[in-house]
ROZANU-952929 format. One record per residue (C-alpha): residue number from 0; residue in three letters; chain; x, y, z. Coordinates in nm, 3 decimals. Example, Ala and Ser with C-alpha at 12.3 -4.5 7.8 and 13.67 -1.06 7.14 Angstrom:
2
pos;code;unit;c1;c2;c3
0;ALA;A;1.230;-0.450;0.780
1;SER;A;1.367;-0.106;0.714
END
This chain:
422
pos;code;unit;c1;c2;c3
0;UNK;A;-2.854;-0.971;6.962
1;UNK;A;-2.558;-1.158;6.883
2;UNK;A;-2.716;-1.321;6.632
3;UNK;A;-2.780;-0.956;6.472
4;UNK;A;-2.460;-0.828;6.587
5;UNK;A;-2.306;-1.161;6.377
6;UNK;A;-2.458;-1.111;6.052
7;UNK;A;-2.422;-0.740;6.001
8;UNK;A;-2.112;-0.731;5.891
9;UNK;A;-2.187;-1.046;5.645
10;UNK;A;-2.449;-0.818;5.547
11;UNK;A;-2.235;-0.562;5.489
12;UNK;A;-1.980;-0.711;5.315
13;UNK;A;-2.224;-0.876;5.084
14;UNK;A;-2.355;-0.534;4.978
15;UNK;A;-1.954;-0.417;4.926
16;UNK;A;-1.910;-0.713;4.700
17;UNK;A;-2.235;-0.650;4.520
18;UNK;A;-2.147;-0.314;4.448
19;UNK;A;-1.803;-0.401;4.321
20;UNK;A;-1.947;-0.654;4.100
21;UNK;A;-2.173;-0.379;3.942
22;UNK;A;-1.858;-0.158;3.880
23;UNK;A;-1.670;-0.423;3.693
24;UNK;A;-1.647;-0.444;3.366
25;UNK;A;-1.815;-0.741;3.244
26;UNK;A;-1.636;-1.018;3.123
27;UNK;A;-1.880;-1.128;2.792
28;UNK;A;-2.153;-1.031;2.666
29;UNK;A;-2.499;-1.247;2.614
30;UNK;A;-2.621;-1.252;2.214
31;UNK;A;-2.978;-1.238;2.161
32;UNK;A;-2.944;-1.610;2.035
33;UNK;A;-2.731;-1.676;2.395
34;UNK;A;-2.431;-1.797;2.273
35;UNK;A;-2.193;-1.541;2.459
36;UNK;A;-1.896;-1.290;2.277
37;UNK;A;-1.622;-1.205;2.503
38;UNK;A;-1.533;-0.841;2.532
39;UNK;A;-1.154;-0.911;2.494
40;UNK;A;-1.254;-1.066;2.167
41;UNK;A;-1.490;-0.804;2.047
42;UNK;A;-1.159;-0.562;2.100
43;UNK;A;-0.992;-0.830;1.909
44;UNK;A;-1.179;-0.790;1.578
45;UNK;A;-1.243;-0.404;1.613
46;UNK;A;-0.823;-0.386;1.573
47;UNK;A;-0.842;-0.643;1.314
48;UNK;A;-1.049;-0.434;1.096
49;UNK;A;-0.853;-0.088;1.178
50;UNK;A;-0.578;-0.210;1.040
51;UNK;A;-0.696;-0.383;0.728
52;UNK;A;-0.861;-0.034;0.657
53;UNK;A;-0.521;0.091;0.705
54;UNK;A;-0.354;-0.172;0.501
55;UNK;A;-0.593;-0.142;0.173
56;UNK;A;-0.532;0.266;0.208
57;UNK;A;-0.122;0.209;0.204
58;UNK;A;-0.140;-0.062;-0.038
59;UNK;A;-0.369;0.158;-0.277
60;UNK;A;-0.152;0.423;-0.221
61;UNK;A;0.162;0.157;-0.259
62;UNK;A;0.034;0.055;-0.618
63;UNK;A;0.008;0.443;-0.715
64;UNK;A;0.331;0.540;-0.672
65;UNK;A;0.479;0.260;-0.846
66;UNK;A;0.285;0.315;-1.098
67;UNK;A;0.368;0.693;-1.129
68;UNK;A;0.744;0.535;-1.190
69;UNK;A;1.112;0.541;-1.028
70;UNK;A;1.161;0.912;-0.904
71;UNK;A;0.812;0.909;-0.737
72;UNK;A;0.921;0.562;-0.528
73;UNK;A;1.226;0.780;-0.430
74;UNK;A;1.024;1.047;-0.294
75;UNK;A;0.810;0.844;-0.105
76;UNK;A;1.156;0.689;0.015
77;UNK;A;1.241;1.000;0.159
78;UNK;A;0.908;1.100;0.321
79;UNK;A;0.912;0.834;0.507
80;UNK;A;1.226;0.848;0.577
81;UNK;A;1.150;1.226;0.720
82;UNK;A;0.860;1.026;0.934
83;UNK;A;1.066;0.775;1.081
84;UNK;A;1.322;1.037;1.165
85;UNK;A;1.101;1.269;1.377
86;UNK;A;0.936;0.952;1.511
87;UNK;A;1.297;0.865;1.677
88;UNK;A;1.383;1.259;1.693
89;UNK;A;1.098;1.297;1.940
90;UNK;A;1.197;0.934;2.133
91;UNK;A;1.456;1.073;2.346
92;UNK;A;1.317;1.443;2.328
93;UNK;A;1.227;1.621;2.652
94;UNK;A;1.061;1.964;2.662
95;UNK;A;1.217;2.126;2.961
96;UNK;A;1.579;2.078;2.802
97;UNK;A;1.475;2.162;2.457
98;UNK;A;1.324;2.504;2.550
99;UNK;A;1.665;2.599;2.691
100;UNK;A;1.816;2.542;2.363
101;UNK;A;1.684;2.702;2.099
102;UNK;A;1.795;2.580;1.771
103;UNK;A;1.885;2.265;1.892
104;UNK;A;1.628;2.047;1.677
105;UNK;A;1.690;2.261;1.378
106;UNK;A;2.050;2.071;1.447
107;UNK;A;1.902;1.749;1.422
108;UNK;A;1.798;1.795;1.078
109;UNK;A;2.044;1.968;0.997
110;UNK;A;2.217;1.641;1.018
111;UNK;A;2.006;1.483;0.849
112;UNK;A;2.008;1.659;0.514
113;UNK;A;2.340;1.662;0.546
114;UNK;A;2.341;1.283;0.471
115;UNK;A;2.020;1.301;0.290
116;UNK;A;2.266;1.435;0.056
117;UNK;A;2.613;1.233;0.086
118;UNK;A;2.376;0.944;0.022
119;UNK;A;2.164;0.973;-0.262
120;UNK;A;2.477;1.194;-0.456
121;UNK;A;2.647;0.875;-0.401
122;UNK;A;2.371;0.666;-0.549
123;UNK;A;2.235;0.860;-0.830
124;UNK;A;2.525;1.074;-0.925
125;UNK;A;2.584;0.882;-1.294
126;UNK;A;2.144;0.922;-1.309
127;UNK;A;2.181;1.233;-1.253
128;UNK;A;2.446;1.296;-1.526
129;UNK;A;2.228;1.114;-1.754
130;UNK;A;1.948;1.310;-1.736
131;UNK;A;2.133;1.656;-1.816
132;UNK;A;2.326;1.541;-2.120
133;UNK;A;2.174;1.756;-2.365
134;UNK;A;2.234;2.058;-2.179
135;UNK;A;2.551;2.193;-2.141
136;UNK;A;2.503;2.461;-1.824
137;UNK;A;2.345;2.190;-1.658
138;UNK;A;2.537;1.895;-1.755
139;UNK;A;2.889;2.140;-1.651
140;UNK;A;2.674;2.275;-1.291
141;UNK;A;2.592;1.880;-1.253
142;UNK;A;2.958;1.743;-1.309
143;UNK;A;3.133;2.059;-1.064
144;UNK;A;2.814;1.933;-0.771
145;UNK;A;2.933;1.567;-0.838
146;UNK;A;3.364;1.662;-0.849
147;UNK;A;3.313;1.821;-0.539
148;UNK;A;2.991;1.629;-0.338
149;UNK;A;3.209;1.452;-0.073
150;UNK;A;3.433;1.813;0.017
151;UNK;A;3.069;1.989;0.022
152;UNK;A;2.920;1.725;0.230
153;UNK;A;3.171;1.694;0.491
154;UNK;A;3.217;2.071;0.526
155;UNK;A;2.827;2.060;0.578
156;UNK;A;2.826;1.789;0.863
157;UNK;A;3.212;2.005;1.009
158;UNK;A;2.971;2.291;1.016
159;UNK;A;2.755;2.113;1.202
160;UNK;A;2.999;1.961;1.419
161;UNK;A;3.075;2.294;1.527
162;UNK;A;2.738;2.433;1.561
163;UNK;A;2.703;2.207;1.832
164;UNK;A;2.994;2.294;2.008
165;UNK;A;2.915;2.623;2.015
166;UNK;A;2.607;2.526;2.126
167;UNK;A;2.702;2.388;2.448
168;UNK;A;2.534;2.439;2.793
169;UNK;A;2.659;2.376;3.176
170;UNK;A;2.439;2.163;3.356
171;UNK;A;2.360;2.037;2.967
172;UNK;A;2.628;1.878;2.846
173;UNK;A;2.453;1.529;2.938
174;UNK;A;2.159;1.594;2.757
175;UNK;A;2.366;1.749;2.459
176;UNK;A;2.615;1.473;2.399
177;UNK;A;2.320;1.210;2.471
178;UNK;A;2.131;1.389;2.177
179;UNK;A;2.399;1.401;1.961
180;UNK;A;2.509;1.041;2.012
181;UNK;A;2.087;0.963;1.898
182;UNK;A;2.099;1.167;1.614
183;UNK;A;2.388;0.955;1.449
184;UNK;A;2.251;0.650;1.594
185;UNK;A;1.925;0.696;1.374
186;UNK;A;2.108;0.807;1.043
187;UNK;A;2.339;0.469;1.116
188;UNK;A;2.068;0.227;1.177
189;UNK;A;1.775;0.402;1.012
190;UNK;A;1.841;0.622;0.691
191;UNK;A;2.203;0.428;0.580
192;UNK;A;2.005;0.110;0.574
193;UNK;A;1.652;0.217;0.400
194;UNK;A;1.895;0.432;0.128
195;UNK;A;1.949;0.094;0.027
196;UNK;A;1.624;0.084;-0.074
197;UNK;A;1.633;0.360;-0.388
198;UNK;A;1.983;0.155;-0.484
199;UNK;A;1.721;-0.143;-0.530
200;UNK;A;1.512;0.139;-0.729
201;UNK;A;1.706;0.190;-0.965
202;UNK;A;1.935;-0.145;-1.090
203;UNK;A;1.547;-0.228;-1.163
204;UNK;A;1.217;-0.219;-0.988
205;UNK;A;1.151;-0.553;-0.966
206;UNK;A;1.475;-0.566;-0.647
207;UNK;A;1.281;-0.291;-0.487
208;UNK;A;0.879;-0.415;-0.570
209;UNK;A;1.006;-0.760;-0.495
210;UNK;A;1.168;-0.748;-0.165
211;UNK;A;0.947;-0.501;-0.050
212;UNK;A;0.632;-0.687;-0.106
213;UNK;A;0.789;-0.997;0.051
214;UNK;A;0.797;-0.862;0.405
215;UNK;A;0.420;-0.712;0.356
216;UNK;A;0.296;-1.083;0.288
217;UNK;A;0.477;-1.197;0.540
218;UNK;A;0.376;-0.951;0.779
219;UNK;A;-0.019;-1.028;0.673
220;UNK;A;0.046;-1.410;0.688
221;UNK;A;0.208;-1.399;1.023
222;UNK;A;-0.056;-1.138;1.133
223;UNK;A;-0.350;-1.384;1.015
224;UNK;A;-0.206;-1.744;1.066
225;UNK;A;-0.168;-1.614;1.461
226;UNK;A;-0.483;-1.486;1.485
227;UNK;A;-0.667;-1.816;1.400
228;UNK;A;-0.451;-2.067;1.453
229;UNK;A;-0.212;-1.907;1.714
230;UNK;A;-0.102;-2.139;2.050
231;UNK;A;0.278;-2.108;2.102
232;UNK;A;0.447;-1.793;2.217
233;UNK;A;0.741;-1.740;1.976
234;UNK;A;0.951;-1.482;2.199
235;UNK;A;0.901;-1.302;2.497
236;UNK;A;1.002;-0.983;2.337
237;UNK;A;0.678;-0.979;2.116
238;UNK;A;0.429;-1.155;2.335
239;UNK;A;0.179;-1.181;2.015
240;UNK;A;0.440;-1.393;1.814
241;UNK;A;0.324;-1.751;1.771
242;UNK;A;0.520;-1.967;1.599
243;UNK;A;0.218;-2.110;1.421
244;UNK;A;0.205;-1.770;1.305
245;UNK;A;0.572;-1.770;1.230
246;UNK;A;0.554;-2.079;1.031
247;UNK;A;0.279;-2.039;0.826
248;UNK;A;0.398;-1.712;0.738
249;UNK;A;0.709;-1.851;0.617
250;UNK;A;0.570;-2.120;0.390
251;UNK;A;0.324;-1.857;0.269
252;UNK;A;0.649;-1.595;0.180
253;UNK;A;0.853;-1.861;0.005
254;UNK;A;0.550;-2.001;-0.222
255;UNK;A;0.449;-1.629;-0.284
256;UNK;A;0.807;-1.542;-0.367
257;UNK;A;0.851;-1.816;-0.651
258;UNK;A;0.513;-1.723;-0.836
259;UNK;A;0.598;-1.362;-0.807
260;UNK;A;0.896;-1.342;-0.924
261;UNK;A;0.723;-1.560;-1.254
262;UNK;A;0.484;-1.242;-1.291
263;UNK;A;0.677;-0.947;-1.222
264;UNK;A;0.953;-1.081;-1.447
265;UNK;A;0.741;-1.031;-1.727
266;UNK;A;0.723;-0.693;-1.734
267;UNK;A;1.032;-0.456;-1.936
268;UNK;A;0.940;-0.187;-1.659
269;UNK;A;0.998;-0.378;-1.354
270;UNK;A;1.309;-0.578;-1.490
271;UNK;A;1.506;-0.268;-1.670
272;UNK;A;1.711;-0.024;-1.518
273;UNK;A;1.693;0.307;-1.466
274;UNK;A;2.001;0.507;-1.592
275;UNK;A;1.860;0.853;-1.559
276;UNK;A;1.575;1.063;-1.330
277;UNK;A;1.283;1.064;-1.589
278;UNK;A;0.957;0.883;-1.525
279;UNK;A;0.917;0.787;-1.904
280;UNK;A;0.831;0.359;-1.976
281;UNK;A;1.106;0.170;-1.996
282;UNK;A;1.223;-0.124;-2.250
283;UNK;A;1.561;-0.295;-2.275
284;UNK;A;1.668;-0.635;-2.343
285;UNK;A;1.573;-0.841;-2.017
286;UNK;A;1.858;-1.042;-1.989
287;UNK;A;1.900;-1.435;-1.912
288;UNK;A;1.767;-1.389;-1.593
289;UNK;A;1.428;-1.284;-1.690
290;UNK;A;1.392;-1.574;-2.030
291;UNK;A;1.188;-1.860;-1.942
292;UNK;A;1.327;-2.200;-1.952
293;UNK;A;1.095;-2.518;-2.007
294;UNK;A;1.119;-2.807;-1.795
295;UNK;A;0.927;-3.171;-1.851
296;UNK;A;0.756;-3.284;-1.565
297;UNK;A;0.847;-3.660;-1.447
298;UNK;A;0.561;-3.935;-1.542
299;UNK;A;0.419;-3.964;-1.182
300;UNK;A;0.290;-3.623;-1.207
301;UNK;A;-0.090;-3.629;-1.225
302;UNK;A;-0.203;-3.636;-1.597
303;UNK;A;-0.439;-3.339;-1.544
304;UNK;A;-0.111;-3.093;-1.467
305;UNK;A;0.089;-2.952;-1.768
306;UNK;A;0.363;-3.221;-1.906
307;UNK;A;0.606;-2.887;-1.975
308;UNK;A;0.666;-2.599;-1.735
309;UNK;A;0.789;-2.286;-1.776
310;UNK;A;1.034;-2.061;-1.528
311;UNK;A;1.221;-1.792;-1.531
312;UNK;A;1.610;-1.821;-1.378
313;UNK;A;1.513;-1.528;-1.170
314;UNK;A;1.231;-1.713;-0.979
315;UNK;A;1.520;-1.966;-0.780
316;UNK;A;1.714;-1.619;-0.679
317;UNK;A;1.352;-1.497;-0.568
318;UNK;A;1.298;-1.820;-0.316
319;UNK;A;1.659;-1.682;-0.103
320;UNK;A;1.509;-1.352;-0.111
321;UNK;A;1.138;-1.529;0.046
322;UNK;A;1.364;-1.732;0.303
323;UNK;A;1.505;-1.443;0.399
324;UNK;A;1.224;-1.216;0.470
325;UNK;A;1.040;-1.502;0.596
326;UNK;A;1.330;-1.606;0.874
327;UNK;A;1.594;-1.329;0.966
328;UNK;A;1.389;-0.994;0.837
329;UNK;A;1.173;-1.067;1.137
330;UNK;A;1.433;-1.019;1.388
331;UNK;A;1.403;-0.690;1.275
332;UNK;A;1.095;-0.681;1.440
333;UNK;A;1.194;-0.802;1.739
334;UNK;A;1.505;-0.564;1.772
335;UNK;A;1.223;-0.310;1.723
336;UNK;A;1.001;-0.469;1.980
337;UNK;A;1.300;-0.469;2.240
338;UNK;A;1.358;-0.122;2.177
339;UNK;A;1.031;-0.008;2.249
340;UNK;A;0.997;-0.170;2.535
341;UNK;A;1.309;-0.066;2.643
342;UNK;A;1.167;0.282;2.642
343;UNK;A;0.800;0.122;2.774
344;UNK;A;0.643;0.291;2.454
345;UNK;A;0.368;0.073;2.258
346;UNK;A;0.438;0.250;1.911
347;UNK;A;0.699;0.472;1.796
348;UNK;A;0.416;0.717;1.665
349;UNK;A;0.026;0.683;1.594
350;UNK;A;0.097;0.791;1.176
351;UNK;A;-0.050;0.488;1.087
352;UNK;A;-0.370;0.365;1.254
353;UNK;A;-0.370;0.012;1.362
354;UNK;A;0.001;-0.003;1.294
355;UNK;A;0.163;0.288;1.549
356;UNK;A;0.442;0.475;1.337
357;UNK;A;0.601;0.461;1.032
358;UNK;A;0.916;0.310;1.171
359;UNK;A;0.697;0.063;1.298
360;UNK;A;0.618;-0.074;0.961
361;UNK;A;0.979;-0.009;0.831
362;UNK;A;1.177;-0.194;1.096
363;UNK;A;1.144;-0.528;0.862
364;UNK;A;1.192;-0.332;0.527
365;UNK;A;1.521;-0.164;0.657
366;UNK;A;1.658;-0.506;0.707
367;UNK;A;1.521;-0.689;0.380
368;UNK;A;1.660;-0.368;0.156
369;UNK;A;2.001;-0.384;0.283
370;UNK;A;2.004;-0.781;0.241
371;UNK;A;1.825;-0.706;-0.117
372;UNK;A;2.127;-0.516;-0.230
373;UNK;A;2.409;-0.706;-0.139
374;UNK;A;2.237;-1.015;-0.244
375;UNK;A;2.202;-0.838;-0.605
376;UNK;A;2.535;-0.675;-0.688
377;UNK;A;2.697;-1.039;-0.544
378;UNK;A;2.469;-1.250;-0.750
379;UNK;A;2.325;-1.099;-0.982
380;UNK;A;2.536;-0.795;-1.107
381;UNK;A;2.853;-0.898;-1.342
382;UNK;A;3.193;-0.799;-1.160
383;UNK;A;3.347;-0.851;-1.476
384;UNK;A;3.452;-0.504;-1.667
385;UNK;A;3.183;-0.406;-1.927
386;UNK;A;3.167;-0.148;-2.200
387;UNK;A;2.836;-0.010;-2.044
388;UNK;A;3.065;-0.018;-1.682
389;UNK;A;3.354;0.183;-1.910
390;UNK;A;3.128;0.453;-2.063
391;UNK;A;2.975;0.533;-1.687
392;UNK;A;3.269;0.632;-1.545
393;UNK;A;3.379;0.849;-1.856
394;UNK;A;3.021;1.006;-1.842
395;UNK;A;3.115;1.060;-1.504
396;UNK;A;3.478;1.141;-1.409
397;UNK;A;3.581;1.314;-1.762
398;UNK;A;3.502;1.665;-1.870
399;UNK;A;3.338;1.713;-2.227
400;UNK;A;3.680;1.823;-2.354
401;UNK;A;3.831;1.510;-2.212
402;UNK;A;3.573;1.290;-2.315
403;UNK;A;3.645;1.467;-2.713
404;UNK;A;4.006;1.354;-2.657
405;UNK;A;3.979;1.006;-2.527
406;UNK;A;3.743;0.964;-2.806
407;UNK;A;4.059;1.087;-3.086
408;UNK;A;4.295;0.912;-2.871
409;UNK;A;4.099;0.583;-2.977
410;UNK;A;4.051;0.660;-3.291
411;UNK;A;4.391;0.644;-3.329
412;UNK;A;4.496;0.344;-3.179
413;UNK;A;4.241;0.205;-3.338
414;UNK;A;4.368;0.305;-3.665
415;UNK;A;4.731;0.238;-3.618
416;UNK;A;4.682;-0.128;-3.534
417;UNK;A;4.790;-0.388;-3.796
418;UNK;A;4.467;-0.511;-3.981
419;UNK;A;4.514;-0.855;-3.908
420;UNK;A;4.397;-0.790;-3.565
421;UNK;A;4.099;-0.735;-3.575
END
């Protein structure tokens, strides 16, 4: 009896482990040949190939719209732009409070427009006048919208200022002011920094196409260098992060940057600028930057490899841009990471699928376009007075009438002046 009173509940508690055993999920699974495929790994490639779907459908879609030409890059600009923004709109958003304030979102993006506007007037304005030349209603309604953008602009974001106001609740005003503080937090961080982006546009596709493919690369590299050959953590915000991952993804960007640059600088309609909104081809004279120089190899380069070389100046301007978006584009990345964990989210939105949101693939790109920009009009852009510089701001800030007598004005001076002058 004891022995039977003993081994019941062994007995028991064999059965209890059995059955918990069957309820588990098992940890691999046994190939007809036996060799065994883990079920974290079959996960592993399922996600691999989602998002390579994902990534040949944006890049095919990438390559489109550059080819459709300048204005079309700007509109995807601002589409995803509009993504990213309800992405971060909806972050912070809770029902309950919202559906005491109607209107409220409407605020948002009213915002939103607002600088949607003060931006790209700011950018394009002299485009803009360019492309309405030959008509005089439009090229007088264009120059009156430009005169007064900035008064129009910040009467639109005063009227908003007091919509909001007005707009106040008790037992709210957290909520309201914590909304309000967001909404200028995103058009800071988010849409001031990818505007730089259509700057990049226009001074010439190549500093938008450039950059901009860059951090994709990069992204891929990392993505696939981590996958095979990834051991090290590279920081605890992103747990995936190797830095075998990290450093193959670098070398990758840099290379990839140098021969690049070599093939996009070949091409009129990547290196010229755009001075007005049409989608037309473009040709202009490429300038030093884009001319090839030759260079002799030394002797103890291998016989079979060409004796003369040939690069363009542009392609040593493209290897800061590749360190760059190889080394401190990342981090923005990882500010994105430790944001959405801060708000213990995995995505910002499900847009994309394999990637999460759009601002998910944009938090790199934000970073690289602003860096993009500066790095042009410091190096790259003359800061020396031109006679191109000269005729854009009398396009710009002069009425036809005034533009008539500037023109007789220098006529004159021109004549007057002693021969021997010139």
């Amino acid at each position: 009896m004891q022995k039977d009173h003993g081994n019941a509940p062994a007995t028991s508690t064999g059965r209890l482990r059995h059955r918990k055993r069957s309820n588990e999920v098992p940890s691999e699974i046994v190939k007809e040949n036996g060799s065994h495929l883990l079920v974290n790994d079959q996960n592993k490639y399922r996600s691999m190939l989602t998002r390579i779907y994902s990534s040949i459908w944006m890049i095919g879609g990438f390559v489109f719209i550059i080819y459709m030409g300048h204005l079309y890059i700007w509109g995807m600009v601002v589409v995803i732009q509009i993504f990213m923004a309800r992405e971060l709109f909806n972050l912070l958003r809770k029902a309950h409070e919202d559906s005491h304030l109607p209107g409220f979102r409407l605020l948002n993006w009213h915002f939103f427009f607002t600088a949607v506007l003060f931006v790209y007037g700011r950018f394009l304005n002299q485009r803009l006048v360019n492309t309405v030349t030959s008509d005089k209603f439009l090229y007088q309604l264009v120059s009156s919208f430009i005169k007064y953008h900035m008064v129009t602009c910040y009467f639109l974001y005063i009227a908003g200022f007091m919509w909001f106001i007005l707009t106040l609740k008790k037992k709210m005003y957290k909520y309201q002011f914590g909304q309000y503080a967001w909404t200028h937090m995103i058009l800071i961080v988010v849409f001031t920094q990818s505007s730089f982006t259509v700057a990049n546009i226009f001074e010439g596709m190549f500093w938008f196409l450039l950059p901009a493919s860059l951090i994709v690369i990069n992204d891929i590299a990392a993505y696939f260098f981590g996958f095979f050959f990834g051991r090290t953590p590279l920081i605890k915000l992103s747990p995936k992060k190797t830095w075998e991952g990290f450093i193959g993804a670098s070398v990758t960007t840099i290379i990839s940057a140098f021969v690049l640059a070599n093939i996009m600088g070949r091409y009129e309609w990547l290196t010229c600028p755009r001075k007005d909104l049409s989608t037309g081809w473009l040709h202009c004279d490429p300038g030093p930057l884009f001319k090839p120089e030759y260079f002799t190899l030394p002797g103890w380069v291998p016989k079979w490899f060409p004796r003369e070389v040939q690069v363009l100046p542009v392609q040593w301007h493209a290897m800061w841009l590749g360190l760059f978006a190889s080394i401190i584009a990342p981090f923005g990345g990882f500010f994105a990471s430790g944001f959405k964990r801060a708000f213990k989210i995995k995505d910002f939105g499900d847009s994309i699928p394999g990637h999460g949101g759009m601002t998910d693939r944009m938090d790199c790109q934000m970073v690289m376009a602003v860096f993009s920009y500066i790095y042009h009009q410091s190096f790259i852009v003359s800061q020396s007075l031109s006679v191109e510089i000269v005729l854009d701001q009398i396009l710009m800030n002069l009425t036809f009438e005034e533009q008539r007598a500037l023109f007789m004005k220098l006529g004159q001076i021109i004549q007057d002046r002693p021969f021997e002058e010139f």
